[in-house]
C-alpha positions in Angstrom: 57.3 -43.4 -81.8 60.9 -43.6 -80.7 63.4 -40.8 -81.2 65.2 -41.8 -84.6 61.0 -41.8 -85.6 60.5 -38.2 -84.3 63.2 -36.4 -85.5 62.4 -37.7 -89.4 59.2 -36.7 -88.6 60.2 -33.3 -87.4 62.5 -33.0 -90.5 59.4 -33.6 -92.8 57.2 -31.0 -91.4 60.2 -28.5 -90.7 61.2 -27.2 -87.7 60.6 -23.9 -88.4 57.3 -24.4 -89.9 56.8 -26.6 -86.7 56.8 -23.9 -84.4 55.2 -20.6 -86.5 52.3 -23.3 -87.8 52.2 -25.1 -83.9 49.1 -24.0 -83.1 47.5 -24.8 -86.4 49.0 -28.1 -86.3 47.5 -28.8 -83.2 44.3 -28.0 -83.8 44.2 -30.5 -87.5 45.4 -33.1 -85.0 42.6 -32.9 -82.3 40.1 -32.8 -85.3 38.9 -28.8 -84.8 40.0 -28.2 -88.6 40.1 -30.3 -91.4 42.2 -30.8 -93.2 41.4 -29.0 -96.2 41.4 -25.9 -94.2 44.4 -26.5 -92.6 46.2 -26.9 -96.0 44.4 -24.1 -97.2 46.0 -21.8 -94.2 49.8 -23.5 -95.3 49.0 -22.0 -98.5 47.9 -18.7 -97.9 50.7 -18.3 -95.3 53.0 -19.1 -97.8 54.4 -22.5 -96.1 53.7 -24.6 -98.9 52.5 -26.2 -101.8 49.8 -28.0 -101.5 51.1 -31.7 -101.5 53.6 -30.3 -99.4 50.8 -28.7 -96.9 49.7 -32.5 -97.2 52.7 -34.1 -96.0 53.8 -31.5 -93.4 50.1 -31.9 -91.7 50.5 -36.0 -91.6 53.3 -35.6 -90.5 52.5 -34.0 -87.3 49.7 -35.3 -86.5 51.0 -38.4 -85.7 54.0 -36.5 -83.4 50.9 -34.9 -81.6 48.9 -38.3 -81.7 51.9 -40.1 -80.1 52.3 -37.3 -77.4 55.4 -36.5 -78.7 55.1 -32.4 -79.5 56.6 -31.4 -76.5 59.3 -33.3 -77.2 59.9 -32.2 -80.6 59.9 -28.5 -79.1 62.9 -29.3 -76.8 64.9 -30.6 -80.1 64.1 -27.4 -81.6 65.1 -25.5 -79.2 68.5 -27.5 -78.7 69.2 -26.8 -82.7 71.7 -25.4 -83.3 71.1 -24.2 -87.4 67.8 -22.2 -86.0 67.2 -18.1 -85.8 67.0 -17.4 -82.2 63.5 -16.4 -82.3 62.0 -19.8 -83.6 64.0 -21.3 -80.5 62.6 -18.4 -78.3 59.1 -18.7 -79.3 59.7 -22.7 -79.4 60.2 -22.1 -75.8 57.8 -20.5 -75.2 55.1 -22.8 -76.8 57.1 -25.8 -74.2 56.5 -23.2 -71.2 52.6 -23.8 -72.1 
């Protein structure tokens, strides 16, 4: 996944909904929750609809399954049309 790839995939999934739903993300990409339950979890929180849940959670996994999370963090936090706590706690998850 090159750059141009990455950053349309970020755009789908949101960069803000990137980083509050990172941890949820990652754990639907390494297989510990379904997907189902992850959607579910969009939902409740208020993230989505569910076709949108749907597309958000294809859409990274495959910037986790190409390695490429870490990288997506560092765009984040470069944004400039961010609050500064999404780039703080963006940060923050790149520092783990």
């Amino acid at each position: 996944m090159n750059n141009d790839e990455l950053i349309r995939k970020l755009n789908s999934v949101g960069k803000r909904a990137f980083v509050e739903n990172y941890l949820l993300f990652q754990r639907y990409a390494v297989g510990t929750i379904s997907k189902e339950e992850a959607i579910d979890q969009l939902m409740e929180l208020g993230v989505s609809n569910e076709a949108g849940a749907s597309i958000r959670l294809s859409n990274a996994k495959l910037i986790f399954e190409n390695s490429r999370n870490k990288v997506a963090l560092a765009l984040i936090i470069e944004s400039q049309n961010l609050p500064h706590n999404i780039s703080k706690e963006a940060k923050t998850l790149l520092e783990v």
